[in-house]
Each structure stands twice: as C-alpha cells, then as structure tokens.
Backbone as JSON, one array per atom type, in Angstrom:
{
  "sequence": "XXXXXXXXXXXXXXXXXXXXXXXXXXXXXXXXXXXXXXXXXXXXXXXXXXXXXXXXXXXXXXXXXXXXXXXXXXXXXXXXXXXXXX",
  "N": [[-2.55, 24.23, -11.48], [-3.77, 22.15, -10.51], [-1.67, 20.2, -11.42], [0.4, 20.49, -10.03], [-0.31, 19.42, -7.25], [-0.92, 16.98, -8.41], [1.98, 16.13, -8.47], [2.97, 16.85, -6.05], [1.6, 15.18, -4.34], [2.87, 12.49, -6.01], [5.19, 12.13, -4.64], [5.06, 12.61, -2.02], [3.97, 9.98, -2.17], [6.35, 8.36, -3.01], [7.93, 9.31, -0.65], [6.65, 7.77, 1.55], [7.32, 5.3, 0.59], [9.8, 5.5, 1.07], [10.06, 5.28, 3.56], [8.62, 3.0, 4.42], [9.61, 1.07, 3.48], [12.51, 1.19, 5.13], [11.09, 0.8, 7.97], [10.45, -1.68, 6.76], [12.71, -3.15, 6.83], [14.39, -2.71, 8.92], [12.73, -3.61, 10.95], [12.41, -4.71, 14.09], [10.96, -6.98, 14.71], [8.55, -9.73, 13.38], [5.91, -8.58, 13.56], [6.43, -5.65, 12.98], [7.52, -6.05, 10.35], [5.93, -7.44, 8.83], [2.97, -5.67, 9.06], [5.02, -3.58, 7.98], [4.58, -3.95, 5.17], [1.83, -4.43, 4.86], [1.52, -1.31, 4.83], [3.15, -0.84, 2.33], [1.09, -2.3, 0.25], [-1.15, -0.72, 0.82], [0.26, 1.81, -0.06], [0.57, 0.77, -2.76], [-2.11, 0.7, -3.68], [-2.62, 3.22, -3.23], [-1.02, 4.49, -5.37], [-1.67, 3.33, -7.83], [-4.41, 4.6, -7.78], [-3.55, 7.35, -8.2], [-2.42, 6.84, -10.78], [-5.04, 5.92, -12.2], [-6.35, 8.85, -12.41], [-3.87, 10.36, -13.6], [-3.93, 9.0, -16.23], [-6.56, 9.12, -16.8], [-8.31, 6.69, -17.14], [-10.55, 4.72, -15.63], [-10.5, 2.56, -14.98], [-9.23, 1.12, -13.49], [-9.3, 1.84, -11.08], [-10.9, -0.29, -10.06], [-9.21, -2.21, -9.99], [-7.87, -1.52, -8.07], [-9.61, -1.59, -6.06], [-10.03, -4.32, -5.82], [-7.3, -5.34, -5.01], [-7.08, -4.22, -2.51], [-8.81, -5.4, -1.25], [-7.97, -7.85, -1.83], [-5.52, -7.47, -0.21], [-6.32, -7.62, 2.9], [-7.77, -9.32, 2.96], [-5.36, -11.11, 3.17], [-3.84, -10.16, 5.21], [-5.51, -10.95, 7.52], [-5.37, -13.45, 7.32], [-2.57, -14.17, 7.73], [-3.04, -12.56, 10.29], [-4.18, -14.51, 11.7], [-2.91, -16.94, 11.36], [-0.65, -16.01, 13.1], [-1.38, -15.55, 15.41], [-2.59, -18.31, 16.38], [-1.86, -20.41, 14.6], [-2.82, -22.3, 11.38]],
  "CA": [[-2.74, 23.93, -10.08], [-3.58, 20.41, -10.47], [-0.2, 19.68, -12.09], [1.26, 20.83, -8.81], [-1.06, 19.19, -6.6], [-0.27, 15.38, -8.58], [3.39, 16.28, -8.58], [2.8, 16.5, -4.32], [1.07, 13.45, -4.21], [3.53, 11.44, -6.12], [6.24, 13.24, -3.86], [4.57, 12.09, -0.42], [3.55, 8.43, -2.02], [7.37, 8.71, -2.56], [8.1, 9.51, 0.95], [6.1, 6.91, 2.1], [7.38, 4.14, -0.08], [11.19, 5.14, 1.48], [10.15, 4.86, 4.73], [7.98, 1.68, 4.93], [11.5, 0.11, 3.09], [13.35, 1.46, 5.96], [10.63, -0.1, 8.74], [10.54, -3.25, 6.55], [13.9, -3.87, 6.79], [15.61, -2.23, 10.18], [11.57, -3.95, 12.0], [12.71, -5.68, 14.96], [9.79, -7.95, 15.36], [8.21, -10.07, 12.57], [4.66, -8.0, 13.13], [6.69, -4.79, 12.65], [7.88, -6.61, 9.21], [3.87, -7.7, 8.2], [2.58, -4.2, 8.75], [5.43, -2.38, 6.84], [3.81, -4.86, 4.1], [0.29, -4.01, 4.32], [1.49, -0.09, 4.26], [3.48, -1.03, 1.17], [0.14, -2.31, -0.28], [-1.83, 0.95, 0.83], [0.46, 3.15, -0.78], [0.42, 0.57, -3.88], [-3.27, 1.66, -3.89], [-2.97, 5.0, -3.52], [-0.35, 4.64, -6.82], [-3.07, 2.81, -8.88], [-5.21, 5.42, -7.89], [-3.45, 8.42, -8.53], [-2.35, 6.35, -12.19], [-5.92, 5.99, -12.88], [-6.24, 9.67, -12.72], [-3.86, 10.65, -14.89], [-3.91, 7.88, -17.46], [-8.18, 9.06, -16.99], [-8.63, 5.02, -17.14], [-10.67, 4.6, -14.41], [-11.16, 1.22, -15.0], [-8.03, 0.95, -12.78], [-9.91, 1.75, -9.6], [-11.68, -1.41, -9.89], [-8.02, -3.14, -9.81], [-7.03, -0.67, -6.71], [-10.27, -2.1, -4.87], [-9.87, -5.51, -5.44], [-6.0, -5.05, -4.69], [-7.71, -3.86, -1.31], [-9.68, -6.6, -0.5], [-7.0, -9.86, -1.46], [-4.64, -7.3, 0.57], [-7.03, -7.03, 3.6], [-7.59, -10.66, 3.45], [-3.79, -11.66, 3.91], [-4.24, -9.87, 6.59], [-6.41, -11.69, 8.1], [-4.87, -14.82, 6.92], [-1.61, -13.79, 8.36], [-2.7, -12.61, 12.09], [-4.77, -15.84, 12.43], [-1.59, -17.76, 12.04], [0.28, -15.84, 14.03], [-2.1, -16.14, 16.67], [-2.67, -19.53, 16.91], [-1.84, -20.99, 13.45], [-3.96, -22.3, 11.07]],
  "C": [[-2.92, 22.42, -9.85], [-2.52, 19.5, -10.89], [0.4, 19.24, -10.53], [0.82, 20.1, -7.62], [-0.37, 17.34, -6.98], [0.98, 15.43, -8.62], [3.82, 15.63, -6.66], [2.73, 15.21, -3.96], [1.73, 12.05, -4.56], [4.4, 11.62, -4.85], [6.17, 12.12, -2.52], [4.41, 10.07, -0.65], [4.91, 8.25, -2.23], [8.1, 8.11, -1.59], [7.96, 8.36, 1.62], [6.39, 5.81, 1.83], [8.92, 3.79, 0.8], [10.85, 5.0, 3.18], [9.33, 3.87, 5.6], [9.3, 1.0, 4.52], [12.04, -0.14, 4.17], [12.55, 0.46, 7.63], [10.56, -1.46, 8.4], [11.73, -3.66, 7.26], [14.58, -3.65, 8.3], [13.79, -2.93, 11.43], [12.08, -4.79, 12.67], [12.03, -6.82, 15.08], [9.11, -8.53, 13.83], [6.44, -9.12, 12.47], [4.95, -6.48, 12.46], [6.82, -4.64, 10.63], [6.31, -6.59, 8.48], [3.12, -6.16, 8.08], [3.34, -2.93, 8.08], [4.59, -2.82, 5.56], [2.39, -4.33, 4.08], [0.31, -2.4, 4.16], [1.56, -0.16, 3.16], [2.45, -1.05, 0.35], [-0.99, -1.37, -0.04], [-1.59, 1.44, -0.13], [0.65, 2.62, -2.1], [-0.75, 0.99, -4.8], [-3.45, 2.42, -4.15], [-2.48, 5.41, -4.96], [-1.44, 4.22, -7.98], [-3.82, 3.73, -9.3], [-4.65, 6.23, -8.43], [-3.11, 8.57, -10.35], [-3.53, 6.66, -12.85], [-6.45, 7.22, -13.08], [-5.64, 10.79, -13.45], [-3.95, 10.61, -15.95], [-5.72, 8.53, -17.68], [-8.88, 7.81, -17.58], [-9.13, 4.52, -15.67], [-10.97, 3.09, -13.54], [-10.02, 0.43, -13.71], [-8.04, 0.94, -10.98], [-10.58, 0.74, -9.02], [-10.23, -2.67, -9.7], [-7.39, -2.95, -8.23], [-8.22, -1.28, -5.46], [-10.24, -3.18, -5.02], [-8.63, -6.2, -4.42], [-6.15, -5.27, -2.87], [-7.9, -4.99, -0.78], [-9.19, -7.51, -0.53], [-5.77, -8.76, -0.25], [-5.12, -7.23, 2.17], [-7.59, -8.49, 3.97], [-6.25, -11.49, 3.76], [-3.33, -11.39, 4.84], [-4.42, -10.36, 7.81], [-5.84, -12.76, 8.32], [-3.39, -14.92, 8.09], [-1.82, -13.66, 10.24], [-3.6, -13.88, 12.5], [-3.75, -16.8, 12.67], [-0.98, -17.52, 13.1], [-0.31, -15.77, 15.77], [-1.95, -17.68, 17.54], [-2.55, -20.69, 15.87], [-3.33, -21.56, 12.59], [-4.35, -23.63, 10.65]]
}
C-alpha cells in the first residue's frame, strides 16, 4: 500500500513538473514566468522530500528546508525589484 501511494506521489509531482514547464514557457507576463519558478521550486521540495523517504536519509529534509527558505527569499528579492527596483 505504501508502494502504491509513493508511485502516486511521484505521478502527480510529475504532473506538476509538466505543467509549470508549460506556464513557464507559453506565461504571457514576466510575473506569470517568476511564479511558474517558485512552483518549480515547491515541487523541487516536495521531490527532496519524497527522496528522503525512500532513500530513509532524512538528513535530506534539512536540504528541502533550507531549499525553502533561499527559495522564499528570491522571492522576495525578485518582487522588490519588480516593484520599484532595488
């Protein structure tokens, strides 16, 4: 049951990987472009994560929250420019 369950999960992270591609690339607007990007780095997360659960290296979750936090500051970094530069 848990086979079937991480099989899903890749499946959907997947899913999700072909259709932030598809908003990267066909995004009319440069913010459309920036936020396929910070999905991208979500669902790089979620991959880390679901790695560090099979690999049972959990030391990997500590890579998936840092990952987080420089991705969460470019963020930041990013809509301050585009605001009003920096």
């Amino acid at each position: 049951m848990a086979e079937l369950i991480l099989q899903a999960a890749a499946v959907l992270i997947f899913f999700g990987i072909l259709f932030t591609v598809i908003r990267l690339v066909k995004g009319p607007t440069l913010i459309d472009r920036i936020v396929a990007i910070d999905v991208l780095t979500v669902i790089s997360i979620g991959m880390i994560a679901l790695y560090a659960h099979v690999a049972d290296r959990f030391i990997y979750l500590d890579v998936a929250l840092v990952y987080g936090l420089l991705s969460f500051l470019a963020v930041l970094a990013i809509a301050r420019f585009l605001e009003k530069g920096l």
